[in-house]
N, C-alpha and C positions, 0 to 999 in steps of 0.2 A: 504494500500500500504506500502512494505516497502522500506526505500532507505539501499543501501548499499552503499559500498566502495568509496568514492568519492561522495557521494550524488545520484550516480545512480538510476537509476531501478532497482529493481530487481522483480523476478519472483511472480505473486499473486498479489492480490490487485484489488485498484478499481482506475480510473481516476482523482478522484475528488481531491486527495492532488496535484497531476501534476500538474492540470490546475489550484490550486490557487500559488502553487509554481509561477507556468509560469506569469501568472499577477503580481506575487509583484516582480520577478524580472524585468520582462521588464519595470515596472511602476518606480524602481532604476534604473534603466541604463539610461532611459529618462530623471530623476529628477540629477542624480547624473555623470553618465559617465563616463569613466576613466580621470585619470589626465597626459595628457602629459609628458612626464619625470621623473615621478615616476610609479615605479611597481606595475600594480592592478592584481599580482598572489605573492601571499603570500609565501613567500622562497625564491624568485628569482630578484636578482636585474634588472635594466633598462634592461641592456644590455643582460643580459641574458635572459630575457622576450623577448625581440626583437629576440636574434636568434631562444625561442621557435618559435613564430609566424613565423616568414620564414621560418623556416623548416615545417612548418604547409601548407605553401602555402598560408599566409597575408601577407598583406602589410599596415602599418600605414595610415592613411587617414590625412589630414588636419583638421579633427575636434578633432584627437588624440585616435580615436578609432583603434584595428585594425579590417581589413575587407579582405575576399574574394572574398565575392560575388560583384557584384555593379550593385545598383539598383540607378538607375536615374528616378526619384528623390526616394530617401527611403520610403518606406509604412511604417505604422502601426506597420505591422507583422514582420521588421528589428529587430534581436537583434545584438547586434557587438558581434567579437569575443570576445570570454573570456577563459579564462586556468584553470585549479584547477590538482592538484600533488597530487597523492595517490600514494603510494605503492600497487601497483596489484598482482604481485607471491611472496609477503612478501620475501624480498631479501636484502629490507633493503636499497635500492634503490627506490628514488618515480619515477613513469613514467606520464605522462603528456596527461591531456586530451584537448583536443582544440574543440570547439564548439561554431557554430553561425547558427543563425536561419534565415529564409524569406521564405515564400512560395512564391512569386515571384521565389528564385533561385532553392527552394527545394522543389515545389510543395506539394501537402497537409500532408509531412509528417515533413515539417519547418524544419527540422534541419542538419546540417551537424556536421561530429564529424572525430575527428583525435585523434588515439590515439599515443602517443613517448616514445621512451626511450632515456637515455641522455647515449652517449659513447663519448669515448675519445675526435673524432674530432667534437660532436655536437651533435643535436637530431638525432635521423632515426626515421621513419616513420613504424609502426607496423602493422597501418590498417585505413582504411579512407573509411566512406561511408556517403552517406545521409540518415539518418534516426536515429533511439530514440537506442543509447548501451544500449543494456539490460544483465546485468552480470548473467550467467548463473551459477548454482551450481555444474555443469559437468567442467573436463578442462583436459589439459593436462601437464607435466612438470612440477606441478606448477601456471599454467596459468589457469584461467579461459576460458571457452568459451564465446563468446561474440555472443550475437542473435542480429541485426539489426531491428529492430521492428518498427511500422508505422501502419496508417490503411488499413484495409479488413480484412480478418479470413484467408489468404492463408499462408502455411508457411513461416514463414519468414527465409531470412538467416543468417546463422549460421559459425561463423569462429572459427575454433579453433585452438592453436599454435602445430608447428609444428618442435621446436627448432629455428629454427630462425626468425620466421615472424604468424601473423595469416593469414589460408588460407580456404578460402571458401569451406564448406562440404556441401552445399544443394544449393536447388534452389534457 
């Protein structure tokens, strides 16, 4: 498997780094968690981490996580959100990826993902789905395309940018 830009997926490979990736983070996030009042995304102070996640669609929980989903009481299979800042159309500018996981919220394909960029008055939302960003070799502008991926063998979809936004080309 190999990862790209941001740690992603990218195309080829086999499962097996995923899923031990997937275990030792969730077995950190359990042990460790975020801290309250400090920044657990690298670049970006308190407050600027707080308006990623809003513009994300979280919202800080009481135990200092943040969250979208809410699962009463939380499973297992709960990761909190978490961010990580790459540069995607090498611009020179990082965009922001937001991602939390539950198959309670997100049925068997666990994860939800937001990707932003930051303008003037804040973040905007580029693209938002549930399921595994897989960065595609193909793009447009600049942009990569970004395939939505998850289990069965049916196409998955496929957003590609369109100057201002990604917009869904397949089923």
């Amino acid at each position: 498997m190999k990862l790209g830009r941001s740690g992603l997926i990218r195309e080829g490979g086999t499962g097996w780094l995923t899923l031990a990736a997937a275990l030792v983070t969730t077995a950190s996030m359990l042990a460790v968690g975020p801290v309250r009042g400090s920044s657990v995304v690298e670049g970006l102070s308190a407050s600027e981490e707080a308006a990623l996640f809003a513009a994300a669609g979280f919202s800080l929980a009481g135990n200092g996580q943040y969250q979208r989903c809410r699962e009463e009481p939380v499973t297992l299979s709960y990761q909190p959100g978490k961010a990580e800042l790459a540069d995607l159309n090498g611009d020179g500018q990082d965009e922001a990826w937001v991602t939390e996981g539950s198959l309670y919220c997100y049925g068997n394909t666990e994860q939800y993902f937001v990707l932003l960029t930051r303008e003037q008055n804040g973040w905007r939302i580029l693209v938002e789905a549930a399921g595994i960003p897989v960065i595609r070799e193909t793009g447009n502008q600049g942009w990569p395309d970004i395939e939505v991926g998850g289990p069965g063998f049916a196409a998955f979809p496929l957003y590609r940018w369109n100057g201002e936004a990604y917009v869904r080309r397949n089923p």
